[in-house]
LUMMAR-534620 format. One record per residue (C-alpha): y, x, z; residue number from 1. Coordinates in Angstrom, 2 decimals, decimal comma, always signed. Example, Ala and Ser with C-alpha at 12.3 -4.5 7.8 and 13.67 -1.06 7.14 Angstrom:
<atoms>
[[-4,50; +12,30; +7,80]; 1]
[[-1,06; +13,67; +7,14]; 2]
</atoms>
This chain:
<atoms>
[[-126,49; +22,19; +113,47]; 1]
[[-123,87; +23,74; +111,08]; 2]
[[-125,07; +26,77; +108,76]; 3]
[[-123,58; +29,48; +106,72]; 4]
[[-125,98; +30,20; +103,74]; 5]
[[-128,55; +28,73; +105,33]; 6]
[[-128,34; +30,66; +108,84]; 7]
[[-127,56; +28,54; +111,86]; 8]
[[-124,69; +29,32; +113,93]; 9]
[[-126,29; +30,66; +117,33]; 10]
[[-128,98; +33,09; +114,59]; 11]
[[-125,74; +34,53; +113,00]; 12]
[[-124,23; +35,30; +116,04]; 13]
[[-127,61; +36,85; +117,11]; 14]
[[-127,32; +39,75; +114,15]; 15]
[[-123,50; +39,58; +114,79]; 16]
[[-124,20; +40,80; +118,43]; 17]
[[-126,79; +43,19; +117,33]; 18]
[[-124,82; +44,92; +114,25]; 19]
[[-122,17; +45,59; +117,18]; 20]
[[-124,12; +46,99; +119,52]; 21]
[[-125,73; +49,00; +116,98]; 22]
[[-122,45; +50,05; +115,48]; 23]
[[-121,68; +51,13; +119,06]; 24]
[[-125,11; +53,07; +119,75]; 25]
[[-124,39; +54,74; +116,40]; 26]
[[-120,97; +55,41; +117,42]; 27]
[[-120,86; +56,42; +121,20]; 28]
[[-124,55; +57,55; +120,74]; 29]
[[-123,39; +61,20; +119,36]; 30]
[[-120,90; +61,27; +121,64]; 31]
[[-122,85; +60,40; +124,80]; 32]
[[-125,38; +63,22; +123,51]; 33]
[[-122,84; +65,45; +122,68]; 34]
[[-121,78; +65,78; +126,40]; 35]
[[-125,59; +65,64; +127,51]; 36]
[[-125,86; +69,06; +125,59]; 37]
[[-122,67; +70,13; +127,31]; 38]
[[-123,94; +72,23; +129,98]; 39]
[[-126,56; +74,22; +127,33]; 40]
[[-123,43; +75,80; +125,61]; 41]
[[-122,33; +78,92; +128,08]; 42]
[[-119,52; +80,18; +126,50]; 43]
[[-115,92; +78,48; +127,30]; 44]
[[-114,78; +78,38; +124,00]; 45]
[[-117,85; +77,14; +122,85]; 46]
[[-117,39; +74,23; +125,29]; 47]
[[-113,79; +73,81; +124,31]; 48]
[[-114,74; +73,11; +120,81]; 49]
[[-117,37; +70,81; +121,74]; 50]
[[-115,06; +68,67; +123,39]; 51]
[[-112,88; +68,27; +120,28]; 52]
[[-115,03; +67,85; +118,52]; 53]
[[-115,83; +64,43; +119,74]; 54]
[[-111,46; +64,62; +121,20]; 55]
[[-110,36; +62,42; +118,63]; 56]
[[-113,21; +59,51; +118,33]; 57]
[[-115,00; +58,71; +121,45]; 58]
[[-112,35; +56,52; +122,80]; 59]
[[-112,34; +54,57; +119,60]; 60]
[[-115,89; +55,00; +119,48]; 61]
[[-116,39; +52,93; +122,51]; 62]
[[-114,27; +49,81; +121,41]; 63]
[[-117,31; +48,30; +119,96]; 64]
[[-118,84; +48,47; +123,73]; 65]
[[-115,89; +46,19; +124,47]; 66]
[[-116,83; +44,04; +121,40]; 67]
[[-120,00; +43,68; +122,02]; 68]
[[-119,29; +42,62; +126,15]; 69]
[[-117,02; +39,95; +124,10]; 70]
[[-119,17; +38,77; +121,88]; 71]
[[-122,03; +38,20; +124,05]; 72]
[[-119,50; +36,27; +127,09]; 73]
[[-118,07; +33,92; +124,01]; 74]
[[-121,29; +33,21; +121,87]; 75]
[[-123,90; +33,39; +124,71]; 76]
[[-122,31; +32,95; +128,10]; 77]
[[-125,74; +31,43; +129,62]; 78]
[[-127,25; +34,94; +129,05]; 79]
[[-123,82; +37,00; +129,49]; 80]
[[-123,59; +35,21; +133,29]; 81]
[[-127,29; +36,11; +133,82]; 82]
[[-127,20; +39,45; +132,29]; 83]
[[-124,02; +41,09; +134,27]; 84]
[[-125,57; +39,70; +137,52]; 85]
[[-129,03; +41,00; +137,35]; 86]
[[-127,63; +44,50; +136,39]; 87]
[[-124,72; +44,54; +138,18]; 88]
[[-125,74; +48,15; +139,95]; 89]
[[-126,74; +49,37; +136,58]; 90]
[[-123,26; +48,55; +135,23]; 91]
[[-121,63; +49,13; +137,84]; 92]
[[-122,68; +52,75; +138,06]; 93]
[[-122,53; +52,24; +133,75]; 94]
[[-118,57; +52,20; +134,56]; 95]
[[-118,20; +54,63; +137,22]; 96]
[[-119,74; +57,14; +134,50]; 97]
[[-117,68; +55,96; +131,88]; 98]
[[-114,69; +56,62; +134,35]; 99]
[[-115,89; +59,90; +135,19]; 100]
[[-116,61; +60,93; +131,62]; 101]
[[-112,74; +60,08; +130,16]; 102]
[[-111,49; +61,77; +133,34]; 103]
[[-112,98; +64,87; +132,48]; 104]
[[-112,42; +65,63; +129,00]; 105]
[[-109,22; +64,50; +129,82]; 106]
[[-108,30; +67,04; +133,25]; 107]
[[-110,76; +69,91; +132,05]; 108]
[[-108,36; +71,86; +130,49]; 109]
[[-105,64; +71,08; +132,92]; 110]
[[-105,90; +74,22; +134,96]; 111]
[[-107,17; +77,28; +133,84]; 112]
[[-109,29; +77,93; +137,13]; 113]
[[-113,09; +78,57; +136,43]; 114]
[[-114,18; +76,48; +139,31]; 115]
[[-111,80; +73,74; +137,75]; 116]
[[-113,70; +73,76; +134,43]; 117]
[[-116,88; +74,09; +135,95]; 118]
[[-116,33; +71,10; +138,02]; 119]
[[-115,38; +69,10; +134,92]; 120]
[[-118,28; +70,41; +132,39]; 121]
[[-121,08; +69,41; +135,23]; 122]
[[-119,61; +65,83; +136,04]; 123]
[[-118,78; +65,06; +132,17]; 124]
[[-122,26; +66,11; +131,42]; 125]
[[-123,91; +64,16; +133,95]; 126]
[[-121,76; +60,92; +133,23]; 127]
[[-122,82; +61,49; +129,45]; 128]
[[-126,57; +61,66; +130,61]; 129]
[[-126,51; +58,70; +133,08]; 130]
[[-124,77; +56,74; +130,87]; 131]
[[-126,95; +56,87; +128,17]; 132]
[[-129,97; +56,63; +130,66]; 133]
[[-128,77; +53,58; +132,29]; 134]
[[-128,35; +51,99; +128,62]; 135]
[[-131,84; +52,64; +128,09]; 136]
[[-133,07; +51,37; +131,43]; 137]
[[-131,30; +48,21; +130,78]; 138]
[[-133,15; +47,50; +127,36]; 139]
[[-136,41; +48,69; +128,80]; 140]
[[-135,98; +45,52; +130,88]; 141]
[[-134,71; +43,29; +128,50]; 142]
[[-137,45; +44,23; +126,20]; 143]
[[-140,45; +43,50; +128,81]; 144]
[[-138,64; +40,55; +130,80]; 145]
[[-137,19; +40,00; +134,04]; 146]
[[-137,40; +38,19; +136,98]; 147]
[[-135,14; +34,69; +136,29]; 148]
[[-135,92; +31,47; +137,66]; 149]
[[-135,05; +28,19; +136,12]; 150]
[[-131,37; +28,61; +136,96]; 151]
[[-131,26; +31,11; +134,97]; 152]
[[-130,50; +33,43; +137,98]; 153]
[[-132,22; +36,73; +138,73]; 154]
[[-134,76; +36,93; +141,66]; 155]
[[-135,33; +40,60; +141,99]; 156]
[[-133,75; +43,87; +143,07]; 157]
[[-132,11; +47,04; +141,82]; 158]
[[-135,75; +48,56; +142,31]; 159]
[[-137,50; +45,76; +140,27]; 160]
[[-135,21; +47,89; +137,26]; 161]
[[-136,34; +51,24; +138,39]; 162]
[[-139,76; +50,36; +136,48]; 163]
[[-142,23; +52,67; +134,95]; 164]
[[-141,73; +51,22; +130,90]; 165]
[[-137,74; +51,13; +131,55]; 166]
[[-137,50; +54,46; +132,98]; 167]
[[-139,82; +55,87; +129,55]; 168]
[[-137,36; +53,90; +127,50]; 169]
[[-134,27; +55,29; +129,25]; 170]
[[-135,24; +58,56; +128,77]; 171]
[[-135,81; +57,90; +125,03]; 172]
[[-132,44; +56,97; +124,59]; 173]
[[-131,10; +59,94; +126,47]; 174]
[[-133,33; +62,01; +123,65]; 175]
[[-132,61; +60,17; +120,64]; 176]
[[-128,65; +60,74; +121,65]; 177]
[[-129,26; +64,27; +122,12]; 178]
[[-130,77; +64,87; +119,12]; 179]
[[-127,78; +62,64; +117,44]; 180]
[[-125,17; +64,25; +119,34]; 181]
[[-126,41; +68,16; +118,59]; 182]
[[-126,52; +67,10; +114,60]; 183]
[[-123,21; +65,51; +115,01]; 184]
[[-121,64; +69,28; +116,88]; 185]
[[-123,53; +70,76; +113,79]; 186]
[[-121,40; +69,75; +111,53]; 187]
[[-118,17; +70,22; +113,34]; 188]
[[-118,72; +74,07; +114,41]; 189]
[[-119,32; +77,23; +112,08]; 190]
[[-120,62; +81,11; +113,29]; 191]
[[-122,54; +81,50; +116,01]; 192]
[[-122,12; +78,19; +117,82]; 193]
[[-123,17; +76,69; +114,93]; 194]
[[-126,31; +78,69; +114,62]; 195]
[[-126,76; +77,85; +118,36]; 196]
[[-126,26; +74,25; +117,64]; 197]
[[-129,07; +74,49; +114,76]; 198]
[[-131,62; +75,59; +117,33]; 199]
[[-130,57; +72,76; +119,89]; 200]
[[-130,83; +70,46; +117,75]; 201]
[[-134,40; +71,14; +116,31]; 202]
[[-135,76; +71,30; +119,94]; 203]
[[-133,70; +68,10; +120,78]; 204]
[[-135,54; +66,62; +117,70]; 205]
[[-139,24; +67,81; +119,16]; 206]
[[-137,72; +66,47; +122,34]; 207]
[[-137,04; +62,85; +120,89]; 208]
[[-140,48; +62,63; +118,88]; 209]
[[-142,78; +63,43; +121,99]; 210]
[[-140,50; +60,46; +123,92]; 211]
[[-141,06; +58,33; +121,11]; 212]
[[-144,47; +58,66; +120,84]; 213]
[[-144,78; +57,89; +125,07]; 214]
[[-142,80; +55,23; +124,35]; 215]
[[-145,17; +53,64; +121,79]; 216]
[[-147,67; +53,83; +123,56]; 217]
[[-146,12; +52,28; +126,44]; 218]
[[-144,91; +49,65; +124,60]; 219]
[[-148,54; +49,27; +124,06]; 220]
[[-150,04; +49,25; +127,46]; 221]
[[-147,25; +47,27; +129,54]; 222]
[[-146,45; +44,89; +126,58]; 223]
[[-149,83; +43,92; +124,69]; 224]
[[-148,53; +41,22; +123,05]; 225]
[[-145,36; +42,92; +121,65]; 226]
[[-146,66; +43,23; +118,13]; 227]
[[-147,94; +39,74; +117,66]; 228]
[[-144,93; +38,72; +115,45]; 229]
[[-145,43; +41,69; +113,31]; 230]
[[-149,17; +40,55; +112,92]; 231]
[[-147,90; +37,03; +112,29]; 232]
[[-145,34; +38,38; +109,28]; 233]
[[-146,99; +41,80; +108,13]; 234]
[[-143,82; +42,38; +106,18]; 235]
[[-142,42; +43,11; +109,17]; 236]
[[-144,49; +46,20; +109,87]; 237]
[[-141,64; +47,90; +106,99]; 238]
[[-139,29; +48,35; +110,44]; 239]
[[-141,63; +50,61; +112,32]; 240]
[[-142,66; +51,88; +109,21]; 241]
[[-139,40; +53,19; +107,79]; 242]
[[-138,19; +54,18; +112,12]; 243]
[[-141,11; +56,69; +111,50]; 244]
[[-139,97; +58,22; +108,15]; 245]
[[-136,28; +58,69; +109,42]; 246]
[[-137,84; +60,39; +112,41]; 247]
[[-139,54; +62,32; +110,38]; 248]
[[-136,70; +62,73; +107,73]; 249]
[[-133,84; +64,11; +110,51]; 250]
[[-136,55; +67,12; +111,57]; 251]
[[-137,22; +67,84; +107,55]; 252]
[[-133,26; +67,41; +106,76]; 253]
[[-132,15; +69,64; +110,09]; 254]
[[-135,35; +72,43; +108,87]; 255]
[[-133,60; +72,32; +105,46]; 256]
[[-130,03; +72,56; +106,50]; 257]
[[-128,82; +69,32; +105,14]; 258]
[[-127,02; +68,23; +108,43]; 259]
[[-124,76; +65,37; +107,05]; 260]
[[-127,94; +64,14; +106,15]; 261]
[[-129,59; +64,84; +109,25]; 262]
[[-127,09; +63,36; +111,00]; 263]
[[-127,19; +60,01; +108,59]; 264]
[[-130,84; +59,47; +109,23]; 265]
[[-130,65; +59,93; +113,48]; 266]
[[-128,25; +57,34; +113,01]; 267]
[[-130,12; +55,19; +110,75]; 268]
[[-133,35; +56,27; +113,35]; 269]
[[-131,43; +54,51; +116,26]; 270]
[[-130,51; +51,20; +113,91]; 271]
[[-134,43; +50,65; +112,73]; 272]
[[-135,22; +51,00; +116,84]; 273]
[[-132,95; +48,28; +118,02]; 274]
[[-134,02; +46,01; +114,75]; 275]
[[-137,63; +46,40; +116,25]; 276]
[[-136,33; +45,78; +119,40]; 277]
[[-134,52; +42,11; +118,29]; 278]
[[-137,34; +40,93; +116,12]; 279]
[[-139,50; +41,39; +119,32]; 280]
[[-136,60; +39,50; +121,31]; 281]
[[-135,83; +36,91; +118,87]; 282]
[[-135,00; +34,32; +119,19]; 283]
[[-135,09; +34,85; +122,84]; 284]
[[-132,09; +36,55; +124,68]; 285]
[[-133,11; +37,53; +128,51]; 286]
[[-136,91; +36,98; +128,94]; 287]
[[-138,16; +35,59; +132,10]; 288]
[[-141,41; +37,25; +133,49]; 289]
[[-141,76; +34,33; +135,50]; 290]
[[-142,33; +31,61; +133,45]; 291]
[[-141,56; +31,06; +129,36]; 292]
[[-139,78; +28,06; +130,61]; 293]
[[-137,27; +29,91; +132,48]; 294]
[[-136,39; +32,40; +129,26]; 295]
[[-132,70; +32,37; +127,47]; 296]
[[-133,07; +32,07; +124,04]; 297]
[[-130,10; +31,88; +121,05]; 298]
[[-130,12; +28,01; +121,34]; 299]
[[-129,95; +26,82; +125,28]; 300]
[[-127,78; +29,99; +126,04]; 301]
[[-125,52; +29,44; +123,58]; 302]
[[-121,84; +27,85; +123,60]; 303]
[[-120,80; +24,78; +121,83]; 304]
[[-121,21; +24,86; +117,30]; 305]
[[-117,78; +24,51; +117,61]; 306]
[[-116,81; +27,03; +119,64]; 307]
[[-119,28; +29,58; +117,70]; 308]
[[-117,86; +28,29; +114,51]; 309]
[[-114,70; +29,08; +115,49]; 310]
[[-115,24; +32,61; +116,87]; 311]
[[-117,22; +33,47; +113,81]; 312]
[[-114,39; +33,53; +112,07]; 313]
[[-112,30; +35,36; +114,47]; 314]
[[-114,77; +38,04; +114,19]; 315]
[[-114,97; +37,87; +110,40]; 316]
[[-111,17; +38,78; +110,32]; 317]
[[-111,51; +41,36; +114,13]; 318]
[[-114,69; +43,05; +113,39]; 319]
[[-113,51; +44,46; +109,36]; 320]
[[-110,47; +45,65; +110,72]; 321]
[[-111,94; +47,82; +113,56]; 322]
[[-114,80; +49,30; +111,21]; 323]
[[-111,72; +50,09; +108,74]; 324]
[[-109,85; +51,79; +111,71]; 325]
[[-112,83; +53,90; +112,74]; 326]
[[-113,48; +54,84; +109,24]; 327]
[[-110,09; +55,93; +108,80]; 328]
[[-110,57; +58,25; +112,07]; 329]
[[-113,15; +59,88; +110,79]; 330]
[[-111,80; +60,70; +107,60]; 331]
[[-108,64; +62,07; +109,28]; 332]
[[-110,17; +64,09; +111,87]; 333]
[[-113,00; +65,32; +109,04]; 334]
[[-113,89; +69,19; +108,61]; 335]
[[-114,30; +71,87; +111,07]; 336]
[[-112,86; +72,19; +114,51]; 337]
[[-110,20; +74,79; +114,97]; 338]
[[-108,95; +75,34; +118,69]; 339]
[[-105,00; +75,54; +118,76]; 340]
[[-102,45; +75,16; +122,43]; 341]
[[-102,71; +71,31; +121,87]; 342]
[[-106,53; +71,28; +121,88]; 343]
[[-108,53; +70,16; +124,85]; 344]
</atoms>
């Protein structure tokens, strides 16, 4: 099989798919927790500026969703055809919140009726929470297996989902977004909101470390085996390793005020998780809990060497110019948020 520096095609597209889907949790993670919080700030103005202050990036943001759907359909369509079929209520009710969410930042400030807002604020903050929880409930499963027989097609349910280690790991991701999301507001907001924000985030960040912890141990009881490859390559053990000290870093940097920081290491806190997550997966891609046999790994779920050599340099070229574009959003839309007529 072809290589690039050593690296076989279906391996490269294996950390391609994961440095998009990380650049997405990164990304849409602060905004996701951003509307979680939604509902804890009372004021309307206070609200207002929340919402632009995530206005000008959260439909970019979630581009890289749409990436990383792309990626995994052209470089793994074994596992993308599996995948969207077991979860198909999970994503299905994944795009009726992502509907619901655009829809109301979008019509919240479209009438100037309380009940109008109110309506919005509640349905943009539950979206934000479901989504994020549904996210998590999908990699809880991924992580531990599911149900696929040798035609790679899912036996279960929707409750066979609803299980006790992908619920824990749902919830974990709605935390660790909160937390990002509240650091994130921090740095857009000044006065009292800001001060506000300070305090959320902290208890967010107390929030995220007792879920983490559950989550360990979880990991521990429902998947025994789950830290055999670190045991097999004890260099590995650096991934957990450094996930704790950025945990730990984000609640030292938010106690010390340095909330760009702060805000750096949640993200960097989410990236170390999902590493530890794919060297546990790899080089498998859906796990069958039925049999090893019946599990889709990187090399009989993948598409044709040409066909992957070809896409890898489509995304070479694609994926540069969308980092560059969010980048340049960013910068533009850097600073402080100041309400004015055209603002949501």
């Amino acid at each position: 099989m072809a290589t690039i520096l050593g690296i076989d095609y279906p391996t490269l597209w294996f950390l391609l798919l994961g440095a998009v889907f990380t650049g997405y949790t990164i990304l849409d993670g602060f905004d996701l927790g951003a509307g979680a919080l939604h509902l804890f700030l009372r004021k309307e103005e206070s609200r207002r500026i929340a919402l632009n202050a995530i206005g000008p990036v959260w439909d970019g943001n979630e581009v890289w969703l749409v990436i990383g759907g792309g990626a995994l359909f052209a470089g793994f369509p074994e596992a993308y055809a599996t995948v969207f079929s077991a979860f198909y209520t999970p994503f299905i009710l994944f795009l009726v919140m992502l509907i619901f969410r655009a829809v109301s930042i979008e019509f919240r400030s479209k009438e100037p009726m309380k009940w109008w807002r109110a309506i919005w604020d509640v349905t943009y903050s539950i979206s934000s929470t479901l989504i994020a929880l549904l996210l998590g409930i999908v990699l809880g499963n991924l992580i531990q297996g599911i149900p696929i027989d040798k035609n790679f097609e899912y036996t279960g349910g929707f409750l066979n989902l609803l299980n006790p280690y992908a619920l824990i790991t749902g919830v974990t991701v709605v935390a660790l977004f909160m937390m990002h999301g509240a650091t994130y507001l921090i740095m857009k907001t000044e006065s009292r909101l800001h001060i506000k924000l300070i305090l959320i985030a902290k208890n967010t960040s107390r929030f995220f470390v007792v879920c983490y912890v559950t989550l360990t141990m979880a990991t521990l009881v429902y998947l025994p085996h789950a830290a055999d490859r670190f045991r097999e390559h004890p260099t590995l053990f650096l991934i957990p390793f450094l996930t704790l000290l950025m945990i730990v870093n984000t609640r030292r940097l938010l106690e010390k005020g340095s909330f760009f920081q702060a805000f750096i290491s949640s993200g960097l806190t989410s990236s170390l998780l999902l590493v530890t997550a794919a060297i546990h997966l790899f080089p498998n891609l859906v796990i069958s809990s039925l049999s090893p046999e019946n599990t889709i790994t990187i090399y009989n779920g993948c598409s044709s060497e040409k066909s992957l050599g070809i896409m890898l340099t489509i995304a070479a070229i694609g994926v540069p110019i969308v980092a560059t574009y969010t980048g340049f959003v960013f910068w533009t839309f850097r600073g402080k948020v100041k309400i004015d007529e055209n603002s949501y």
